[in-house]
N, C-alpha and C positions, 0 to 999 in steps of 0.2 A: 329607531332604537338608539343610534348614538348622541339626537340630543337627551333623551333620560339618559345617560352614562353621562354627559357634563352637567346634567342638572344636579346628579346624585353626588359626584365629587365638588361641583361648586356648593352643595351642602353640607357637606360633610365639613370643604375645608372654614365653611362661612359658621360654622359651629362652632368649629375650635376654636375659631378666631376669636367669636364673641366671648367663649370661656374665658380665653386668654385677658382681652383687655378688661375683661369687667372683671376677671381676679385681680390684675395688675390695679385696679380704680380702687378696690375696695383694701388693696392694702396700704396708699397711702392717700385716702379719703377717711372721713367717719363714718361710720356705718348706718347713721341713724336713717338717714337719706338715700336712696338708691342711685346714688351717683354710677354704680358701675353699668347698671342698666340704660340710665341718661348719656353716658360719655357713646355707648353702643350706639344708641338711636340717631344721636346729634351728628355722629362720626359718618351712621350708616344714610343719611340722609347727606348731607354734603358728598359722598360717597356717589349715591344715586344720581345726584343731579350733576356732577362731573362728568361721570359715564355717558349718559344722556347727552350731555351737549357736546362729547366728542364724538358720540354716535348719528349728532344732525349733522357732522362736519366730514367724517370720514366713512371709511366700508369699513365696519365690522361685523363678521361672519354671525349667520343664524346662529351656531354653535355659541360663539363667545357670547352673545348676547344670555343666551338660553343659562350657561355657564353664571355669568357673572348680576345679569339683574334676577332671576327665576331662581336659581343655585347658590351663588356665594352671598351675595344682599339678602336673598327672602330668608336666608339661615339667620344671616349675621343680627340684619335686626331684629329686635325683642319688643315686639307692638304688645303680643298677649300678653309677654312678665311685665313688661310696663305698665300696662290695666290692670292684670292681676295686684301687685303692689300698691298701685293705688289705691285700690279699695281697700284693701288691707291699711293702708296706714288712713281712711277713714274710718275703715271699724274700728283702728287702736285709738280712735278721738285723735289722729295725727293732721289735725283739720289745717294746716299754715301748711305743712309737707304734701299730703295732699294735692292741694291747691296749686303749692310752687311745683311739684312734680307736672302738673297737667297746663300748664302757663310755660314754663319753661322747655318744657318736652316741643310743645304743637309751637310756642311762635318761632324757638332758633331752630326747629324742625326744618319748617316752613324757608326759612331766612336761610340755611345752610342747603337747602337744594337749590334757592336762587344763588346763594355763593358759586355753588359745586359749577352752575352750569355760567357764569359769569367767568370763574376760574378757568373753565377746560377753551371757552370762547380768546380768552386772552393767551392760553396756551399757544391752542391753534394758530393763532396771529402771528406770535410770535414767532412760530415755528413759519410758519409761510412767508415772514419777514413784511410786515404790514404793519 
């Protein structure tokens, strides 16, 4: 029972979040393009993969994990508005947007969970003095 009670608050807070930054993307991007959805996913992926490679390094609890990859990330990123949008700006004939939406989403996707977990490896080191 108490991992659903960190699952539930790392969604809640993994909501907000996403509200937050893709309000914040969308007021000083243009809007034609769904940047504030892209900044989410690219963010929440690098994100991911961080997590992750401190988690192959150190003990962190069922909880946190439950919390933070199941709860705060499954909230934060936005897969379905990202699909959703997509098609949408196919059907508006947004065929270059589209395109750059699903190119740019999946390769710095991709590339930003290998960062995340390069980043938290060099953390580590750091911190162990190596």
């Amino acid at each position: 029972m108490l991992r659903l009670l960190f699952i539930a608050v790392g969604g809640a807070l993994g909501a907000l979040f996403r509200y937050a930054i893709s309000g914040m993307t969308y007021r000083f991007l243009d809007g034609g393009f769904p940047w504030g959805t892209l900044v989410v996913n690219l963010s929440g992926a690098f994100a991911i993969g961080f997590l992750w490679g401190l988690s192959e390094r150190t003990t962190i609890s069922p909880e946190f994990r439950s919390f933070a990859f199941i709860g705060f990330i499954g909230s934060f990123t936005t897969f379905s508005t990202y699909a959703l949008e997509t098609i949408n700006l196919f059907r508006d004939s947004e065929m270059k947007f589209a395109l750059s939406n699903i190119l740019i989403s999946n390769v710095l996707g991709i590339i930003l969970v290998l960062v995340g977990l390069v980043a938290s490896k060099y953390l580590i080191n750091l911190m162990v003095g190596r």
